[in-house]
C-alpha positions as CSV (number, residue, x, y, z in Angstrom):
1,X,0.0,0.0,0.0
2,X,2.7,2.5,1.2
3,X,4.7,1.8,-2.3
4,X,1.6,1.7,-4.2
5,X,0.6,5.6,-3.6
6,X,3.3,7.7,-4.6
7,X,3.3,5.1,-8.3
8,X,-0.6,7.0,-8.7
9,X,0.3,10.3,-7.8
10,X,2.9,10.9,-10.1
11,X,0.8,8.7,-12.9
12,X,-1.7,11.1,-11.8
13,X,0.4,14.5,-12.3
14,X,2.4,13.1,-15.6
15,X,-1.2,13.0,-17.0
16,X,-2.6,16.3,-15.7
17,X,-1.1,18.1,-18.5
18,X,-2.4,16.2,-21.2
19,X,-5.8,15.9,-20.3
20,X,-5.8,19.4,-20.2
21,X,-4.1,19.6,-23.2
22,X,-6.3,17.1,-24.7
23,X,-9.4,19.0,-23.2
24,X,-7.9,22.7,-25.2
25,X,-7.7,20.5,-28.4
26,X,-11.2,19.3,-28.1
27,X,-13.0,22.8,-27.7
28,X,-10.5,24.3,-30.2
29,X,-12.4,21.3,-33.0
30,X,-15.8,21.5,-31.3
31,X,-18.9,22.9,-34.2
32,X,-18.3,25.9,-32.0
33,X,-15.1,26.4,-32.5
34,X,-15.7,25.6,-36.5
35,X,-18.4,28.1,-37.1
36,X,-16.4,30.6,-35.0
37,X,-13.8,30.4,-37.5
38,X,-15.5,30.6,-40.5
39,X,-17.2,34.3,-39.5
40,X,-13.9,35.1,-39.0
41,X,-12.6,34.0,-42.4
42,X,-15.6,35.6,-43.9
43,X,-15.2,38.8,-42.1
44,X,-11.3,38.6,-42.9
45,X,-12.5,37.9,-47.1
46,X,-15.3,39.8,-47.9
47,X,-13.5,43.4,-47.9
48,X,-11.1,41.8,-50.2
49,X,-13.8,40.5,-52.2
50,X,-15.0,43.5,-52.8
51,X,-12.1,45.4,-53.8
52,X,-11.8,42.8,-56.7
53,X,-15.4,43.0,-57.3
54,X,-14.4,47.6,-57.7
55,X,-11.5,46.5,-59.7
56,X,-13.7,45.5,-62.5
57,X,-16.2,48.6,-62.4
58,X,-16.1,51.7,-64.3
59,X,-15.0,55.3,-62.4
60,X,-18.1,56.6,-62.1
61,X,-19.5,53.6,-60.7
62,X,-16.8,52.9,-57.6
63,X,-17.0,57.3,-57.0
64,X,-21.2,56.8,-56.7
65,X,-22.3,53.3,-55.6
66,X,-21.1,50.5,-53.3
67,X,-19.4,47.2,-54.9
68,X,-22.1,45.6,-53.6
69,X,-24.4,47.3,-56.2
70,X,-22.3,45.5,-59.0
71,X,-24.7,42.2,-58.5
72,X,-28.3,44.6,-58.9
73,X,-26.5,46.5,-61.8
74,X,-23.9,44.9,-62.9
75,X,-21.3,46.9,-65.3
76,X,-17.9,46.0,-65.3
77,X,-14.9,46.5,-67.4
78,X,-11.0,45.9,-68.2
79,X,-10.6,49.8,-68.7
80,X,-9.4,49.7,-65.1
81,X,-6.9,47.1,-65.8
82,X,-5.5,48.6,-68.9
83,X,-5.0,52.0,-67.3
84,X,-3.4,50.7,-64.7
85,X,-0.4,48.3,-66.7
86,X,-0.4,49.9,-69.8
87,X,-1.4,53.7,-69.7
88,X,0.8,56.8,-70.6
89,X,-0.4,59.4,-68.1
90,X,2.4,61.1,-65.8
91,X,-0.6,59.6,-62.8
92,X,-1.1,56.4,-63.9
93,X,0.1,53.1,-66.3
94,X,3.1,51.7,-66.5
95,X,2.6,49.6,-63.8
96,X,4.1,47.1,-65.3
97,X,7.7,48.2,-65.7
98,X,7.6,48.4,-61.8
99,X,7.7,44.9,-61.3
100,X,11.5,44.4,-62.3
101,X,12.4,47.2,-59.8
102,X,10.2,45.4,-57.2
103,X,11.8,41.8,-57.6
104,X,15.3,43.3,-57.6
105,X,14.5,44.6,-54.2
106,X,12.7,41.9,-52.8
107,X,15.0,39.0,-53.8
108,X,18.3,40.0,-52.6
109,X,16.5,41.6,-49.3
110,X,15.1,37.6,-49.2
111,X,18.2,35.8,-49.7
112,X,20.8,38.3,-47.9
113,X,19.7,37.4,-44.5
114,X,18.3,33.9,-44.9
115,X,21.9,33.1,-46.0
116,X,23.9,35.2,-42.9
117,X,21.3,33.8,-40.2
118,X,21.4,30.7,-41.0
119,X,25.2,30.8,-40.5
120,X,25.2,32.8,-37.4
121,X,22.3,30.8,-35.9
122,X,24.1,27.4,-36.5
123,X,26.8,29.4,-35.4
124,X,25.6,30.8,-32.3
125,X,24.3,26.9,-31.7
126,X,26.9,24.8,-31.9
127,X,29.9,26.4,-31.8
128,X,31.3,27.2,-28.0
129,X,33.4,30.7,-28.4
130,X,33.8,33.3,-25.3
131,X,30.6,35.5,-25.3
132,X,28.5,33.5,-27.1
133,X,25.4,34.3,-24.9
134,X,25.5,37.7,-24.0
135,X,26.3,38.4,-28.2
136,X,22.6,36.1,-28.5
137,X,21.0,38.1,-25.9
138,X,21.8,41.5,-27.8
139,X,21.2,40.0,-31.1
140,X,17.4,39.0,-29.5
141,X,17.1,42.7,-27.8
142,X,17.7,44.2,-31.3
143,X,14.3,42.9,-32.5
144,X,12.3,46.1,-30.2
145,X,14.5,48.5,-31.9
146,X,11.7,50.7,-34.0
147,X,12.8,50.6,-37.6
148,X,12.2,54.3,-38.4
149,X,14.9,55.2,-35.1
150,X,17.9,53.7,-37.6
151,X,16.6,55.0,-40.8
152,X,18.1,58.8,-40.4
153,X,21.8,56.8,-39.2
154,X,21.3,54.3,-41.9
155,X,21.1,57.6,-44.4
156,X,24.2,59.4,-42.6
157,X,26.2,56.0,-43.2
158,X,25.3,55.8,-46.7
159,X,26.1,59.5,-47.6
160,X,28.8,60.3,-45.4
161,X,30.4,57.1,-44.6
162,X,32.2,56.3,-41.2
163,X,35.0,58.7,-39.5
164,X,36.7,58.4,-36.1
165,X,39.1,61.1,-34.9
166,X,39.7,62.7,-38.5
167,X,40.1,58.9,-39.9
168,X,37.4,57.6,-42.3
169,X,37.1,54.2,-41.9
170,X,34.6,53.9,-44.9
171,X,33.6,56.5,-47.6
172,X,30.6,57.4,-48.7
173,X,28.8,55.0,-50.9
174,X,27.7,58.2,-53.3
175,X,25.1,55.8,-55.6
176,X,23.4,56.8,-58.5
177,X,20.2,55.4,-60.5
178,X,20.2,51.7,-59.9
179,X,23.4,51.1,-58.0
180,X,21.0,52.8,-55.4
181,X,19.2,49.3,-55.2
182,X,22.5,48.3,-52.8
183,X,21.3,50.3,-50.4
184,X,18.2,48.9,-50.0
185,X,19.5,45.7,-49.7
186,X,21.9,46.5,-47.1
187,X,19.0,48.2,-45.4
188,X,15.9,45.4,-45.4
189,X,18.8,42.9,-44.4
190,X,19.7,44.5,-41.4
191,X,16.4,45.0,-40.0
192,X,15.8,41.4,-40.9
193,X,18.8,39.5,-39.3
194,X,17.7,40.1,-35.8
195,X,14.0,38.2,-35.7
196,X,15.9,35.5,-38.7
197,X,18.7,34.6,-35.6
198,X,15.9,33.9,-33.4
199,X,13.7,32.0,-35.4
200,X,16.4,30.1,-36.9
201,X,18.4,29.5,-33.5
202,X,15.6,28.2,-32.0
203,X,15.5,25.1,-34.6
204,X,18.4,24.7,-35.1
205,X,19.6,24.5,-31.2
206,X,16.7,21.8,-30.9
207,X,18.3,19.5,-33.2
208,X,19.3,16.0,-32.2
209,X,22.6,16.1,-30.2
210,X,23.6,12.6,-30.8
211,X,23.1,13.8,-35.1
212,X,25.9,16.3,-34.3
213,X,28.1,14.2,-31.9
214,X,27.5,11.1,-35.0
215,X,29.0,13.4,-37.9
216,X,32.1,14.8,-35.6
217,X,32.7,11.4,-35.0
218,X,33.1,10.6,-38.5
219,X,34.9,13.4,-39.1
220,X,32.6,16.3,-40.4
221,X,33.4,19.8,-39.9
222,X,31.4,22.4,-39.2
223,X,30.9,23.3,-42.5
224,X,30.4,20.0,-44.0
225,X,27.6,19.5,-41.0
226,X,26.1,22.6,-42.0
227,X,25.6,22.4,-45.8
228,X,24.5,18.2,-45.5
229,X,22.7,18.0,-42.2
230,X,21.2,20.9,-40.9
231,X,20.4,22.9,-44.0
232,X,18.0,20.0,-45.2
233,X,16.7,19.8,-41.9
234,X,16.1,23.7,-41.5
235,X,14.2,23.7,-44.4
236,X,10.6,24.8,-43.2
237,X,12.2,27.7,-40.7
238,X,14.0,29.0,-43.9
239,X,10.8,28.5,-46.5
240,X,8.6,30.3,-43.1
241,X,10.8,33.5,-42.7
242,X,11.1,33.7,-46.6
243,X,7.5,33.6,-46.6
244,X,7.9,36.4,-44.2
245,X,10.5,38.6,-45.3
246,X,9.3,38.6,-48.9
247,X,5.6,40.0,-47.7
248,X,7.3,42.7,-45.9
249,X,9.9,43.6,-48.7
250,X,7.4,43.6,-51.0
251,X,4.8,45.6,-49.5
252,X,7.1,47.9,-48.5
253,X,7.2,51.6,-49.2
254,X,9.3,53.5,-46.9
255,X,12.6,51.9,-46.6
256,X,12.4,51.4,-50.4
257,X,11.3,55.3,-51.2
258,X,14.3,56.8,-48.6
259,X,16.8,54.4,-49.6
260,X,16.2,53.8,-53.4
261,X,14.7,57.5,-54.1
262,X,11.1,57.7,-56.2
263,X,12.8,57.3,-59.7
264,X,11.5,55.3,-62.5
265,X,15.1,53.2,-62.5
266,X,14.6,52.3,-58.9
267,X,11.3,52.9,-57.3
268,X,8.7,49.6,-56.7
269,X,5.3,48.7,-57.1
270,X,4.4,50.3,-54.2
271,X,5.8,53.6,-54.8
272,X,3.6,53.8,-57.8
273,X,0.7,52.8,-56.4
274,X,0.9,55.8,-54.1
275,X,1.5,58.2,-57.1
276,X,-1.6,56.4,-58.9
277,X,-4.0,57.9,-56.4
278,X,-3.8,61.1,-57.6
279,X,-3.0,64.6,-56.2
280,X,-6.4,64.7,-54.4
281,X,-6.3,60.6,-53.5
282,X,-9.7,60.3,-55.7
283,X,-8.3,57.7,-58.0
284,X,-9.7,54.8,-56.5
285,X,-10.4,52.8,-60.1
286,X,-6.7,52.7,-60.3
287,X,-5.8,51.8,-56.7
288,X,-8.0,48.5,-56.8
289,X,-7.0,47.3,-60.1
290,X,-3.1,48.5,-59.1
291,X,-3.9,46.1,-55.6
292,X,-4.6,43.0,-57.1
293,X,-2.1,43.1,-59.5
294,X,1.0,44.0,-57.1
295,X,-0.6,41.1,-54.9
296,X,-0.1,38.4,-57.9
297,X,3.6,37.9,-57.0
298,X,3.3,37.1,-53.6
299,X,0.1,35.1,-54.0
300,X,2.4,32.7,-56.2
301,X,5.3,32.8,-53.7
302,X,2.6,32.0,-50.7
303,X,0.9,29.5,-52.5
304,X,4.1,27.6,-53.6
305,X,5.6,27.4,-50.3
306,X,2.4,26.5,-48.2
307,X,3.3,23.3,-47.4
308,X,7.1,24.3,-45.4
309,X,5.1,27.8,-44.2
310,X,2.8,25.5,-41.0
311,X,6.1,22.8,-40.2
312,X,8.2,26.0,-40.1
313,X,5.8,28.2,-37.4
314,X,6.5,24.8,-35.2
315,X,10.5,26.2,-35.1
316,X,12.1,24.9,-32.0
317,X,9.6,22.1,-31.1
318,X,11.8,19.3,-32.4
319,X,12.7,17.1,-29.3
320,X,16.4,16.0,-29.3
């Protein structure tokens, strides 16, 4: 009796948790729970829908009547469309020549800091060095800097460069047209390496020891264990901060218009967009038929990486 007790208490405590847990995961796929969701998604959809339903409708139309009027009277149009891509006014058009500018800032901004966090989160992992913690704790305290408090240094760097006592340790970068595009890049990757440590770090330090311990033995080096085992491994944390990073690059319109300027060479979709408003922001034809066709790209990029984008949220919950 005496030895029999403590066995059913702690049977009893190790399975506290997951009846709770299991208790969470029943009300979370209740019919409650279900129909909860989809008011939400309906909610979340139906502004959307009808900015694409306004995307098709003449001027007059969108400035006099709501979208929802376009299913009593229905009159719609490509004139919208064909303004917005193709046209030749200085407020509208050419939206389509802003696409090449908008890729060649989002996929270096992408690429830049998936490639140096990975290395500096395997980095800050598995490899023992003096300070290692304290240079991961101010690495994670960098992520509640604001962005707009390093915009105005970030603009000294670039146009005066770095000097110390009289000494310039590193000119001004002085570019022109689209060499300017550098400076975005350097820009969207430093903002980005901070929360791209973190999430990365956390999945990778929760990798199976004995893996690491197995490749040593054979003689792998940390590069080798890098490029073979962890980067196949990491794959879902790298496709879910991709997923991330190119949203926000994309959508982006102030690092892009202080660091790249508002020129034709250089400036993005969303840069555009702005100017397709008009002077007294009454152009609303051309901003919803400008939305959904800046949206296209990373609908595709979503879409194509949806399976990795769920198994990569879960970063850090593998069990070693």
């Amino acid at each position: 009796m005496t030895t029999a007790t403590p066995t059913v208490g702690a049977g009893a405590q190790a399975t506290g948790p997951t009846t709770v847990a299991g208790r969470v995961r029943k009300r979370l796929n209740s019919r409650t729970a279900t129909l909860v969701s989809i008011v939400i998604a309906l909610l979340w959809t139906i502004p959307t829908f009808g900015l694409f339903v306004s995307s098709f409708r003449p001027a007059a139309e969108i400035k006099s009547t709501g979208w929802w009027t376009a299913f009593t009277d229905p009159q719609f149009t490509l004139e919208n469309y064909q303004d917005v891509l193709f046209g030749s006014s200085s407020s509208s058009g050419q939206l389509a020549s802003y696409f090449i500018n908008s890729l060649a800032i989002t996929i270096p901004s992408v690429l830049f800091p998936l490639a140096f966090a990975a290395l500096a989160a395997y980095a800050l992992a598995w490899i023992n060095f003096r300070g290692r913690d304290w240079l991961y704790i101010a690495i994670f305290a960098m992520q509640i800097v604001p962005l707009q408090m390093a915009l105005v240094p970030l603009l000294k760097f670039f146009s005066t460069g770095v000097t110390v006592g009289g000494v310039t340790l590193m000119p001004a970068w002085d570019l022109v047209d689209e060499q300017k595009f550098a400076q975005v890049w350097f820009a969207h990757t430093c903002f980005a390496l901070p929360f791209a440590v973190f999430l990365l770090h956390n999945f990778i330090a929760q990798l199976p020891r004995d893996l690491m311990e197995a490749a040593r033995v054979d003689g792998a080096t940390h590069p080798k264990i890098f490029r073979t085992i962890v980067l196949p491994l990491i794959t879902p944390a790298l496709a879910a901060f991709g997923i991330f990073q190119f949203l926000w690059v994309w959508n982006d319109l102030l690092v892009a218009l202080i660091f790249a300027g508002g020129g034709s060479e250089t400036a993005p979709l969303t840069v555009r967009l702005a100017e397709m408003a008009g002077t007294r922001g009454n152009e609303w034809q051309r901003l919803t038929s400008g939305a959904f066709v800046s949206i296209v790209v990373p609908l595709v990029v979503f879409l194509s990486l949806q399976r990795y984008f769920v198994r990569g949220l879960l970063a850090g919950s593998v069990k070693g």
